[in-house]
DRENMAR-609891 format. One line per 3 residues: their letters; for each residue x, y, z of C-alpha. Coordinates in Angstrom, 1 decimal, decimal comma. Layout:
% residues N
a) X Y Z ~ ...
% end
This chain:
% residues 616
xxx) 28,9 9,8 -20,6 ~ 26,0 7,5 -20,9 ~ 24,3 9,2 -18,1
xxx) 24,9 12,7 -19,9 ~ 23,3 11,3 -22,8 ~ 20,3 9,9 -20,9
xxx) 19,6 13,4 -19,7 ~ 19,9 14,7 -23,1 ~ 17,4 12,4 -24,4
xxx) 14,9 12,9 -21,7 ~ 15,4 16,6 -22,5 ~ 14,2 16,3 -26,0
xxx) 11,4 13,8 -24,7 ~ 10,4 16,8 -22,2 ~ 10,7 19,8 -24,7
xxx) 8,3 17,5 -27,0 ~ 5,8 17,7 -25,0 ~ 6,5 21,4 -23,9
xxx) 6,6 22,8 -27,5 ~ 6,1 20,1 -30,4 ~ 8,4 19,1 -32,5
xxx) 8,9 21,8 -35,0 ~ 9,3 24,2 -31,8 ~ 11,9 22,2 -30,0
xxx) 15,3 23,9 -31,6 ~ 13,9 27,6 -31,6 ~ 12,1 27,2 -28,0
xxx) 15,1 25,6 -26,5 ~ 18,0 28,1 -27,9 ~ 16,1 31,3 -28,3
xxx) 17,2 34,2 -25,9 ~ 12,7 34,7 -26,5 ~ 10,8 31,5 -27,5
xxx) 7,5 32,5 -29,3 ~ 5,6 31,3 -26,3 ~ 6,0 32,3 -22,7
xxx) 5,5 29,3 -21,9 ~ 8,7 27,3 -23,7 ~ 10,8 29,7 -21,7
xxx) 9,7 29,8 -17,7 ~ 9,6 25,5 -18,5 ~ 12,9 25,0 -20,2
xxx) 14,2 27,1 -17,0 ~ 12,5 24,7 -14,6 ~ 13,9 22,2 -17,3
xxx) 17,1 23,2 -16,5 ~ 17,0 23,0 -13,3 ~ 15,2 19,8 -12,6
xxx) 18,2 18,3 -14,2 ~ 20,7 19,7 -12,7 ~ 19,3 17,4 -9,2
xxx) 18,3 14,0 -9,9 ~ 16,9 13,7 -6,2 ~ 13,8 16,5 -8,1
xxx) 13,8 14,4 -10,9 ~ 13,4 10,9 -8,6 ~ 10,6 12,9 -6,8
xxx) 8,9 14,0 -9,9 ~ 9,0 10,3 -11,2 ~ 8,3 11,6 -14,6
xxx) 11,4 10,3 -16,5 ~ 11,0 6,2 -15,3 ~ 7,8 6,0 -17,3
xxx) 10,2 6,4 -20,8 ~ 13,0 4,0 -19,6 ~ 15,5 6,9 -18,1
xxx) 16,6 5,8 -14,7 ~ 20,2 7,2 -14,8 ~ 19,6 9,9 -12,4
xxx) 18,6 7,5 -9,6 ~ 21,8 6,7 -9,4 ~ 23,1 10,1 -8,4
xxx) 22,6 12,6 -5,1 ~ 22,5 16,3 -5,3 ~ 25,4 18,5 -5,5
xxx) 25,2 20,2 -2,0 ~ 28,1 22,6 -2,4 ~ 28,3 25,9 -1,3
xxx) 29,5 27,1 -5,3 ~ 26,1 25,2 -6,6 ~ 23,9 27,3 -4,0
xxx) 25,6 30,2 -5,2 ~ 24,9 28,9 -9,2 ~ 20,8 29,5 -8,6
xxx) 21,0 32,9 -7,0 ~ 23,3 34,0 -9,6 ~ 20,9 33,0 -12,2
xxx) 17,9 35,0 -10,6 ~ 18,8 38,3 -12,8 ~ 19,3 36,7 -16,3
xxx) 16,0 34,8 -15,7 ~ 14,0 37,5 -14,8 ~ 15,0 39,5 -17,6
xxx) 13,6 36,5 -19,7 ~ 10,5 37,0 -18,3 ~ 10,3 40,7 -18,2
xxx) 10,8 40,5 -22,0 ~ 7,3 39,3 -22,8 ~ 5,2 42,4 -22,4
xxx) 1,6 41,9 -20,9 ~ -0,4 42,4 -24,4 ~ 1,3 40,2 -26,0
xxx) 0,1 37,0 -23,7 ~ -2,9 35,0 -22,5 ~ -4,6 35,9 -19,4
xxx) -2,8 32,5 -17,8 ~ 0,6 33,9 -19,5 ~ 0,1 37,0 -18,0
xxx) -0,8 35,5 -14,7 ~ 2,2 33,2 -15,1 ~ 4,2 36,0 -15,7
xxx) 2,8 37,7 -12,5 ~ 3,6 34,6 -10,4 ~ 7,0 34,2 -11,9
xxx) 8,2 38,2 -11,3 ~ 6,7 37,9 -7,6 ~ 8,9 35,4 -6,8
xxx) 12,1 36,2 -8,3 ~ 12,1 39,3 -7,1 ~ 11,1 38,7 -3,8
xxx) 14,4 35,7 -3,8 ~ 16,4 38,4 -5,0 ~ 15,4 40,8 -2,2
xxx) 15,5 37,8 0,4 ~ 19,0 36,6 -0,5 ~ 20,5 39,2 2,2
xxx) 19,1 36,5 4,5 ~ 19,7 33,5 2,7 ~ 21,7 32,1 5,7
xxx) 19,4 33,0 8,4 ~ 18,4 29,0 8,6 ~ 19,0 25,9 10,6
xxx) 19,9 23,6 7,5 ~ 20,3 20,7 9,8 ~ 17,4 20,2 12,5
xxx) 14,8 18,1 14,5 ~ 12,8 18,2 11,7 ~ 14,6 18,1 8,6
xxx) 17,5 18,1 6,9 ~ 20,0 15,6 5,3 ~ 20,2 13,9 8,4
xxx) 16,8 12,5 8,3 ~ 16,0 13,4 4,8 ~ 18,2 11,1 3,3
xxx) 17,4 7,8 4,4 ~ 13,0 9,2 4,0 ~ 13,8 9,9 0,3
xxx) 15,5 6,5 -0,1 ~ 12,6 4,7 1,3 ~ 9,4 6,5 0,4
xxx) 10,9 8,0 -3,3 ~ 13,7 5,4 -4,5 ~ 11,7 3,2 -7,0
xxx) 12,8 -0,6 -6,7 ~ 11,4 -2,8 -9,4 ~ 14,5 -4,2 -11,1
xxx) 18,7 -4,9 -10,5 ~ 19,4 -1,5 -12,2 ~ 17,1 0,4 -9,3
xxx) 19,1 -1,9 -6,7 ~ 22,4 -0,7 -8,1 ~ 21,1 3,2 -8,4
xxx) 20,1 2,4 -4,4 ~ 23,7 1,3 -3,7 ~ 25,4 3,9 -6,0
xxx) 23,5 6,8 -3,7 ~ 24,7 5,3 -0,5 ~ 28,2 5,5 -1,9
xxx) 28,0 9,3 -2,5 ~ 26,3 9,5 1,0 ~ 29,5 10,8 2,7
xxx) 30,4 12,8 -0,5 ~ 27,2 15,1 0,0 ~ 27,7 15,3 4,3
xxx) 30,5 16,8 3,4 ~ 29,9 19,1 1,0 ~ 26,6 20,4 3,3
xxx) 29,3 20,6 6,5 ~ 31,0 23,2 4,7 ~ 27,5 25,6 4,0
xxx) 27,0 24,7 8,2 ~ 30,1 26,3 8,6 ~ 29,7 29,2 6,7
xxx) 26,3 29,8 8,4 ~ 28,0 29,4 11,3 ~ 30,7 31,9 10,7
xxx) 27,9 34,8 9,9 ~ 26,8 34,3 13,9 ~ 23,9 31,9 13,0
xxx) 23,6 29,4 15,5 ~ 21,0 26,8 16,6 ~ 19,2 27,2 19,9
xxx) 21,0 24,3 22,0 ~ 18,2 22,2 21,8 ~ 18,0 21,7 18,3
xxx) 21,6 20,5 18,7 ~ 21,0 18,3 21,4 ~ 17,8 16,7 19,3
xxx) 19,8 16,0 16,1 ~ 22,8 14,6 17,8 ~ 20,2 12,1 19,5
xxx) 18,7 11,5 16,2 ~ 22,0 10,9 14,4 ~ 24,0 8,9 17,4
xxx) 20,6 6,5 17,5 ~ 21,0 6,4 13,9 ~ 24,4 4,8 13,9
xxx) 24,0 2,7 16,5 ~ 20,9 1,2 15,5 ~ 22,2 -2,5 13,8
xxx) 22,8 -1,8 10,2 ~ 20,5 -4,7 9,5 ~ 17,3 -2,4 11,3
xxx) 18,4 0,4 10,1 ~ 15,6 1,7 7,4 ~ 18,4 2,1 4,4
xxx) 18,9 -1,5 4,7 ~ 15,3 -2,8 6,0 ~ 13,7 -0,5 2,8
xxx) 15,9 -2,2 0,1 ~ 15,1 -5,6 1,2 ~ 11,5 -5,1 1,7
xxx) 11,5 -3,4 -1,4 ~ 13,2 -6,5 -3,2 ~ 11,0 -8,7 -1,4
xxx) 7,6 -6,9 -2,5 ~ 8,9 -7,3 -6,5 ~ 10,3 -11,3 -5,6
xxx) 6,8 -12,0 -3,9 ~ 5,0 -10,1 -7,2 ~ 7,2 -12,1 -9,8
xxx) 6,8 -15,2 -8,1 ~ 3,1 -15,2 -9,0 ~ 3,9 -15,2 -12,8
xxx) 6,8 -18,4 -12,2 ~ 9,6 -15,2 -12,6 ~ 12,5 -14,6 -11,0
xxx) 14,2 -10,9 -10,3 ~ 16,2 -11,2 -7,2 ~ 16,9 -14,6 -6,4
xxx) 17,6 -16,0 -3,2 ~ 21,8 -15,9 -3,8 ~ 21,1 -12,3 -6,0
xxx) 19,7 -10,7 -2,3 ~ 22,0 -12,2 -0,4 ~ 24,8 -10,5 -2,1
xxx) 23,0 -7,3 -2,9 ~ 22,5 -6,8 1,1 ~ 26,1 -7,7 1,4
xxx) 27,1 -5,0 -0,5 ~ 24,8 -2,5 1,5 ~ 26,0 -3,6 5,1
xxx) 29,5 -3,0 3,5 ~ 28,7 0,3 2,3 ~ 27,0 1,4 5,4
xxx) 30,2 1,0 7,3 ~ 32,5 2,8 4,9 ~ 30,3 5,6 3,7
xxx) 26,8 5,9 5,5 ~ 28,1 5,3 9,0 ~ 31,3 8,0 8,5
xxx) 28,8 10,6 7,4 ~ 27,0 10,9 10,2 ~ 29,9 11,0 12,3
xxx) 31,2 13,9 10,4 ~ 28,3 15,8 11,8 ~ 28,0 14,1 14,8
xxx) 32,0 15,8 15,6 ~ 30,9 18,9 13,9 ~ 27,7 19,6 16,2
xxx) 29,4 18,1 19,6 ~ 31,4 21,3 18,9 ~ 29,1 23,8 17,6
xxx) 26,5 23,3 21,1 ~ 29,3 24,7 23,0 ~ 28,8 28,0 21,3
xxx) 25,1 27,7 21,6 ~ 22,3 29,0 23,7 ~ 18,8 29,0 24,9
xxx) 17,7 32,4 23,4 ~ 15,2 30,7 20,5 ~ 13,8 33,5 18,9
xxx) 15,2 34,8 15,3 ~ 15,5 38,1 16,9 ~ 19,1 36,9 18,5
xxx) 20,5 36,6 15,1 ~ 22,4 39,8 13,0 ~ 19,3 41,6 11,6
xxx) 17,1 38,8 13,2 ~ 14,2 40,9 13,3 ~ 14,3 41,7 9,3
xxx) 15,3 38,2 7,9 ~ 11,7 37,7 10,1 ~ 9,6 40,4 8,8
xxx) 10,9 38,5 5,3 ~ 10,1 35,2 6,3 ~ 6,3 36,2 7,5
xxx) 6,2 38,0 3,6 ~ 7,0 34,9 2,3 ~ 4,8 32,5 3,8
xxx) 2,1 34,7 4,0 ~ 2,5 36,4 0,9 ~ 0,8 39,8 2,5
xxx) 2,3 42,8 4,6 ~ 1,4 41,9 7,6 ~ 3,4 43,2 10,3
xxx) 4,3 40,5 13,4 ~ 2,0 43,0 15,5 ~ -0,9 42,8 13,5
xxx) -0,7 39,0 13,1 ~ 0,0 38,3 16,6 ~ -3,2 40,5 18,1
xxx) -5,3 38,7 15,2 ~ -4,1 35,6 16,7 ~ -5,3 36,3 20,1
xxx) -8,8 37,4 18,7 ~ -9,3 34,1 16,9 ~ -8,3 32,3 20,1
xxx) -11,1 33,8 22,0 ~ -13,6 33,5 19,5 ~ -12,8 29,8 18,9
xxx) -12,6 28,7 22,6 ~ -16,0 30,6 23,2 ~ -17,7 27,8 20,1
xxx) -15,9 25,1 21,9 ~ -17,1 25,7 24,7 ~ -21,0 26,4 23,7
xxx) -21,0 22,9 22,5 ~ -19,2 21,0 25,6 ~ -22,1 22,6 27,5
xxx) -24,7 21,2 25,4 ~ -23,3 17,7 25,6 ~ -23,5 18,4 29,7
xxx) -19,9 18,7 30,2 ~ -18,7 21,2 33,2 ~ -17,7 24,8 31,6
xxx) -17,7 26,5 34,6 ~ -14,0 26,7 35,0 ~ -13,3 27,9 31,7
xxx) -12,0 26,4 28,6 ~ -8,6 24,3 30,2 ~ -10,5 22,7 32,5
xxx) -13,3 21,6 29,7 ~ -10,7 20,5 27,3 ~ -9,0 18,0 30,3
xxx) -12,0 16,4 30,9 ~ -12,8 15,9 26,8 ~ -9,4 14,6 26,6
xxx) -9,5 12,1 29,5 ~ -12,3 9,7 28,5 ~ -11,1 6,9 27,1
xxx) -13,7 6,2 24,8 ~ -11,6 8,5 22,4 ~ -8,3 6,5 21,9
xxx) -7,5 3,3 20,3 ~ -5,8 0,9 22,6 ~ -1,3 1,4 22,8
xxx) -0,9 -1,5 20,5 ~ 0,7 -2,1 17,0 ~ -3,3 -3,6 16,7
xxx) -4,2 -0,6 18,0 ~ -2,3 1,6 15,5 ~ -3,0 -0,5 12,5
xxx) -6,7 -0,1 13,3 ~ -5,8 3,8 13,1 ~ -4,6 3,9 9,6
xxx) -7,4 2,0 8,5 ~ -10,1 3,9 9,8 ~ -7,8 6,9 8,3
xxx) -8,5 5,6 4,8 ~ -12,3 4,6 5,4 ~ -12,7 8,6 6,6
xxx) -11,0 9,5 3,2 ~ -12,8 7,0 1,0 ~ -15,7 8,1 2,5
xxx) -15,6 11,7 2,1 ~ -14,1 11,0 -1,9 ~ -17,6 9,6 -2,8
xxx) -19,2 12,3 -1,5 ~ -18,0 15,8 -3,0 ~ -20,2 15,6 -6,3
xxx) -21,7 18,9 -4,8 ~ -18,7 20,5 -4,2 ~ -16,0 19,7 -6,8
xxx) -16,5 19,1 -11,1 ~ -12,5 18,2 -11,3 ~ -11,2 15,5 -8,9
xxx) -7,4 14,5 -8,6 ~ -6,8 11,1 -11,1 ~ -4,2 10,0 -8,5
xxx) -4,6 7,6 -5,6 ~ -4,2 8,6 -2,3 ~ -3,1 6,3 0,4
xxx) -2,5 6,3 4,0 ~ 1,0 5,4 5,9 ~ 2,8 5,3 9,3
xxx) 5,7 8,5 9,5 ~ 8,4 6,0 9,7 ~ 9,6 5,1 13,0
xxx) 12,8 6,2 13,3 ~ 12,0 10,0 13,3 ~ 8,3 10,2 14,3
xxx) 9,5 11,3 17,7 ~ 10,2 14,4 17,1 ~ 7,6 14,8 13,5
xxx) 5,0 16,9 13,2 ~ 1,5 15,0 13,7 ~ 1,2 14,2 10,0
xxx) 2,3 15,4 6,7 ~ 1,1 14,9 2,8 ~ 4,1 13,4 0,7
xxx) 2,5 14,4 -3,2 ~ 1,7 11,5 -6,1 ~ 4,4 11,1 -8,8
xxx) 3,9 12,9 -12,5 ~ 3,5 9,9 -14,3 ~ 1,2 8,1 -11,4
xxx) 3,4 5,3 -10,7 ~ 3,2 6,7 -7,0 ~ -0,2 7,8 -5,1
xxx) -0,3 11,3 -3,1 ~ 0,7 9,8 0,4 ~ -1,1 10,7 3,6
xxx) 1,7 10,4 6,6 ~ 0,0 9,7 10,5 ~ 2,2 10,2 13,5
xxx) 1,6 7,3 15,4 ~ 4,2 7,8 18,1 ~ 2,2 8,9 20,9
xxx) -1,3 7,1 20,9 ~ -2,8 10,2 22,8 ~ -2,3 12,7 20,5
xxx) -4,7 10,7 18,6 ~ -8,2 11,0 19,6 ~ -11,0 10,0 17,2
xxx) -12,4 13,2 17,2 ~ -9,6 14,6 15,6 ~ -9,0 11,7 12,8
xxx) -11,5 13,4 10,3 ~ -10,3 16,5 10,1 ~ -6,7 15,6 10,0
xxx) -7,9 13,2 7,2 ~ -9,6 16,3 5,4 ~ -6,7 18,5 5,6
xxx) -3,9 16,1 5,0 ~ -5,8 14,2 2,0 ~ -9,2 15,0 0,8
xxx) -10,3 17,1 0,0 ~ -7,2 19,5 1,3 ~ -3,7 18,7 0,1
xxx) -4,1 15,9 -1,9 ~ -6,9 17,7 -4,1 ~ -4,8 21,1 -4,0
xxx) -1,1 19,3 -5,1 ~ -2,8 16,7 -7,0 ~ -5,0 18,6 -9,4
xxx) -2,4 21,4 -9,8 ~ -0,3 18,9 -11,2 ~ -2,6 17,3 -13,7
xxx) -3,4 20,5 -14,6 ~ -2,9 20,9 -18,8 ~ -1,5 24,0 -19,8
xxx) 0,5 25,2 -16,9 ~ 4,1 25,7 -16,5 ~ 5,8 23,5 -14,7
xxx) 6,5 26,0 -11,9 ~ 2,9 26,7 -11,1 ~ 2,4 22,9 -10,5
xxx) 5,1 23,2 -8,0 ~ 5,2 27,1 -6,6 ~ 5,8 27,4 -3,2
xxx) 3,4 29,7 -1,9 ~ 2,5 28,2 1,6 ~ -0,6 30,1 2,5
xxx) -2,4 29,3 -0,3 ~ -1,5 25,5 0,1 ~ -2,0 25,6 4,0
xxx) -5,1 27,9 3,8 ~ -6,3 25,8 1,5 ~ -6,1 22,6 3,8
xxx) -6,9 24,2 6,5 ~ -10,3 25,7 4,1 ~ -10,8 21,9 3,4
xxx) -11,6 21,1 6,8 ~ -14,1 23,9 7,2 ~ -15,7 22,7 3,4
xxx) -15,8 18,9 5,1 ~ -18,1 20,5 7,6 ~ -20,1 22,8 5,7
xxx) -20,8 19,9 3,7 ~ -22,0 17,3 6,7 ~ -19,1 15,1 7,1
xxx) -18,8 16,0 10,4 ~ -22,3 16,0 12,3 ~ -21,3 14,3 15,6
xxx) -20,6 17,5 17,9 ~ -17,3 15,9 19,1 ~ -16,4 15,8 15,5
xxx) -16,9 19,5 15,3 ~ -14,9 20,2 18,4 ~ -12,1 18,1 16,4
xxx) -12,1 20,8 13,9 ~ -12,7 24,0 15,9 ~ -9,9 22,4 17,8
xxx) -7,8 22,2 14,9 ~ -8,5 26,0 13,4 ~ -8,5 27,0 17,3
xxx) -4,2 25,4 16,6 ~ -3,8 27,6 14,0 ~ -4,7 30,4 15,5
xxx) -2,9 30,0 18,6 ~ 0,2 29,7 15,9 ~ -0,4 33,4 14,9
xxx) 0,1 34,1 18,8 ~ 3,2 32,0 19,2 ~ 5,1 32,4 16,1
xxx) 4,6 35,8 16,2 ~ 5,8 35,6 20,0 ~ 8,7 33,2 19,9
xxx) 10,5 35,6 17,2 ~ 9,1 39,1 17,6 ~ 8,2 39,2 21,4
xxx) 11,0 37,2 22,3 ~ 9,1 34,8 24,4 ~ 11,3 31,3 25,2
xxx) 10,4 28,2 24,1 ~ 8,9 27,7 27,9 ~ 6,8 30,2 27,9
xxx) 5,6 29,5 24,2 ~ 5,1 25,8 25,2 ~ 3,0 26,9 28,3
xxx) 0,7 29,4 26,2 ~ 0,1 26,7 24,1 ~ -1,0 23,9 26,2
xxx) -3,1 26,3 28,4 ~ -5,3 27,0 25,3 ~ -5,4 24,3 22,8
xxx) -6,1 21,6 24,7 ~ -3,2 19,1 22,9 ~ -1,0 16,8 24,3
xxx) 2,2 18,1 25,4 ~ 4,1 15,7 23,2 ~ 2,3 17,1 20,6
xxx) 2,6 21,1 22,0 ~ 7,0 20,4 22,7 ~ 7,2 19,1 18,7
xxx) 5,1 22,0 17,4 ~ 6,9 24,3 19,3 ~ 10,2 23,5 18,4
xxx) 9,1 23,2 14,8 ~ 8,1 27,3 14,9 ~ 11,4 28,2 16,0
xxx) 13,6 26,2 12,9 ~ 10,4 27,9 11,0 ~ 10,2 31,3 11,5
xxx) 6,9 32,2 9,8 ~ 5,7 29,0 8,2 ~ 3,4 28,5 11,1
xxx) 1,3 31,6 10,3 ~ 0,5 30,6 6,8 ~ -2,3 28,3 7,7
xxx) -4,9 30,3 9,5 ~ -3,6 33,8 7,2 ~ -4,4 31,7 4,1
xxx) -7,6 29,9 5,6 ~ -9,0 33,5 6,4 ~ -8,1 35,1 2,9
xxx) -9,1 32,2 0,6 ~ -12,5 32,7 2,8 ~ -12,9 36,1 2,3
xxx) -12,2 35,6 -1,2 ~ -15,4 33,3 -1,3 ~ -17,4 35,5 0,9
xxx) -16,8 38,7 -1,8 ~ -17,6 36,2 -4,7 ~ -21,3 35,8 -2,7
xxx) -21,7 38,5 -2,4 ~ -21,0 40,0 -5,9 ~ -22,8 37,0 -7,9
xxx) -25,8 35,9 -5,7 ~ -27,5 33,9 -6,7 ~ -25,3 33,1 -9,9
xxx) -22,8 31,6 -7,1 ~ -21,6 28,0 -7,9 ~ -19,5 26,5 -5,3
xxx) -17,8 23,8 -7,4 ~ -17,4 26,5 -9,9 ~ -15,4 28,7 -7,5
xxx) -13,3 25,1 -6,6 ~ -12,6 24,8 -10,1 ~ -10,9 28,3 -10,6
xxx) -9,0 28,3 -7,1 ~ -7,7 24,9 -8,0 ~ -6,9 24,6 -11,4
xxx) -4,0 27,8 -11,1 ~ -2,2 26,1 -8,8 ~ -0,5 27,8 -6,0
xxx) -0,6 31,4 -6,0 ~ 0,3 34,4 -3,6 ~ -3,0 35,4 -2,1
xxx) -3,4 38,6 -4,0 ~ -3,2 37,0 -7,1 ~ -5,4 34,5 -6,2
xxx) -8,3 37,2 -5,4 ~ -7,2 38,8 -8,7 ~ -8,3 35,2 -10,6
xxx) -11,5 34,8 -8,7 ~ -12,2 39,0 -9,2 ~ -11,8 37,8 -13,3
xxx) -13,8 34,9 -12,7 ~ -16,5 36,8 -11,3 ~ -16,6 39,6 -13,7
xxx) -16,9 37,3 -16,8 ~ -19,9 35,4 -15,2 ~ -21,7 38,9 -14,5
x) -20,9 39,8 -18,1
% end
């Protein structure tokens, strides 16, 4: 009960600042609220509370004393899946009832954004189970114990008993997803027998790891540690020495009867399920496999572009980007004359460009990672008015699953900016970490790609809550990928090595066009998919496996990047061209930032208004 009334009470704290006061009983109960608004937010509202893991992430609700929800995990049954999709009609109905004259331009683009993806949810739930819920890459398996350590605030006993009171409902939620695997796997849906074979590694090493190195237990009692170490400085106390010792007790103990137990549940469930499985990889083996794909490359590219079309633009890009490589491996005297493989070899075997296999080694990479980004940060005066007020900081993927983890990965600041945007490097494999690479990786993980996107977006005034959070990959991955090519434009990257670090890095995209496209369209095996990839990228084959196996549990996200990347510079290519010498590029920052993420025509419908006001 106390909880319920927490949530209440952070409610009326929310709708405050949503409506103002003399708004909040109308906005909240009104089938229409007078603004536009008060209605798409009191549905995301709605929803954020109804998952306290969203409302941990947001970190919005700590800042006013409400920390009930830490205390809870998500209710992973297949009935509460079922609750959002039955919702879809009612709410777009909502929206539908504001009519176009009546709101703002931003209403009106809200509106847009809102209707686009409702409806395109409503015409993708026919293949809401064409998914791998549970794979190499993510899932509750590994999800879990990342969102205890990198989201689960610890700063006083309540947090620690919130921590323990999550583990407890650990089992609770493994079982409740175990029954939406099964479901899946009733409609035909089955993992390609690798995937099974990676997460049962994952999970088996999981429980047999010594509960006192395992990260649920290590992250608590670093956690207490940092706050004891903190309060010790001011003569405090918060976890004394007996307090910890029990606290860990209790976690070891719970480990055993509720952690440990989940994992074996899946563990059991997917010994069974590889028997049934395999090594056909493409979506195209599943019941209308090649539709729920055409639907997938709609959503993450938010165009109608066919597989074809985006596979043969792939190739094109490929050539054009090996042929630049190339041009400037011969003018630093390096042998081209058996073609781009060859070149790349020799690049890739002078030593010069790693840091030496050590923990030394790999500390000294995260700390030239943030002198890159600081560096860059106080030089974009010429490029961007609005900066992100969040930090940014750079950190190791967590050991336990950087095996099989993509090369690096953003991890956004909280709403109330108790926690900075979070820069993740994949440290796993020293190789696949040359130094020619670091600054574009920088750039398009944190500044000025993701972190300025996310960051801005959300401390962006006036915007609903869901356009701080949409989901539109190819704006926020063509936007990254953009960043890196900004960087350049803008001199960060003068040494020509450097600048084979990014063409390398679009020159990965592209080849992820080919691939993709190839894996689930042109039925090519992961084999021949890993082959086509190492032959013309140049990467490490640790690095071209996990990639691989990521597009196949990811049927379309891979395309976003380079799709977006090419529209978003299009965009700014028309914008030249139509203003001249009236072009400002910090100006055109500005208006592709500050909407947050959009699909891409919508986006070239802001700048299009953009433009035609400054011609006015």
């Amino acid at each position: 009960m106390i909880r319920k009334i927490l949530k209440w009470f952070g409610l009326i704290i929310l709708l405050l600042i949503i409506g103002g006061a003399s708004f909040i009983g109308h906005e909240w109960y009104a089938d229409k609220p007078i603004r536009f608004k008060s209605y798409v937010d009191r549905t995301m509202v709605k929803m954020a509370f109804d998952s306290p893991e969203t409302l941990t992430s947001l970190g919005f609700l700590e800042g006013i004393g409400i920390k009930g929800h830490n205390a809870d995990l998500d209710d992973a049954s297949i009935e509460k899946a079922n609750e959002l999709f039955d919702m879809i009609p009612t709410i777009r109905q909502g929206v539908a009832q504001y009519a176009d004259d009546e709101l703002e331009q931003s209403d009106r683009t809200s509106k847009e954004i809102a209707l686009y993806l409702l409806d395109f949810a409503n015409e993708a739930k026919q293949f809401r189970y064409h998914n791998y819920p549970v794979n190499q890459l993510f899932g509750i398996q590994n999800g879990f114990p990342s969102f205890m350590d990198a989201q689960h605030q610890v700063n006083t006993i309540e947090d620690v008993d919130n921590y323990i009171s999550r583990l407890s409902q650990v089992n609770r939620k493994f079982t409740q997803s175990l029954e939406s695997l099964k479901l899946i796997e009733n409609k035909g849906i089955i993992p390609p027998r690798f995937v099974i074979d990676r997460v049962l590694d994952e999970m088996q090493d999981f429980i047999a790891k010594p509960v006192k190195e395992n990260i649920l237990y290590v992250s608590l009692k670093d956690k207490m540690d940092k706050v004891q170490e903190a309060a010790t400085v001011d003569n405090e106390s918060v976890f004394s020495k007996e307090e910890q010792t029990r606290i860990l007790a209790d976690v070891e103990e719970i480990m055993h009867s509720s952690v440990h137990p989940a994992y074996q549940l899946f563990i059991n469930y997917f010994k069974k399920l590889r028997e049934k499985s395999n090594t056909d990889d493409g979506f195209w083996k599943h019941p209308d496999g090649d539709k729920a794909y055409a639907s997938s490359l709609k959503f993450f590219t938010t165009t109608d572009y066919s597989a074809d079309f985006i596979h043969d633009t792939g190739l094109s890009e490929v050539t054009r980007l090996q042929s630049e490589i190339l041009s400037i491996l011969a003018k630093e005297s390096f042998d081209i004359s058996g073609g781009f493989t060859p070149a790349i070899e020799i690049l890739k075997n002078q030593e010069k460009f790693y840091y030496p296999d050590t923990d030394d080694g790999r500390q000294k990479i995260l700390a030239d990672y943030q002198v890159i980004l600081d560096e860059i940060s106080s030089g974009l005066d010429d490029a961007f008015n609005i900066r992100p007020k969040a930090g940014m900081k750079v950190r190791r993927i967590p050991e336990f699953k950087e095996k099989t983890a993509p090369g690096a990965y953003y991890q956004q600041p909280a709403i109330d900016g108790s926690r900075p945007g979070m820069f993740f490097a994949n440290l796993y494999d020293i190789k696949s970490t040359p130094k020619y690479a670091m600054r574009t990786l920088a750039y398009h993980e944190g500044i000025p790609g993701h972190h300025f996107q996310i960051a801005i977006a959300m401390e962006a005034e006036g915007l609903p809550l869901f356009r701080k959070m949409s989901p539109f990959t190819a704006y926020t991955e063509g936007w990254a990928l953009y960043a890196e090519q900004v960087a350049w434009e803008l001199g960060f990257q003068n040494d020509p090595f450097d600048n084979i670090g990014r063409l390398q890095a679009e020159l990965f995209r592209a080849v992820r066009l080919v691939v993709d496209t190839g894996i689930h369209h042109k039925r090519w095996t992961r084999e021949e998919s890993i082959d086509y990839m190492l032959k013309n990228t140049g990467m490490a084959k640790s690095d071209v496996v996990s990639e691989i196996e990521r597009y196949i549990v990811m049927p379309g996200q891979a395309t976003s990047y380079k799709v977006g990347m090419m529209k978003i510079l299009e965009i700014r290519e028309d914008a030249k061209r139509r203003l001249g010498d009236k072009f400002n590029l910090p100006e055109f920052h500005d208006v592709v930032l500050q909407n947050g993420a959009v699909p891409l025509d919508i986006l070239a419908k802001i700048v299009d208004n953009y433009v035609n006001e400054k011609l006015k």
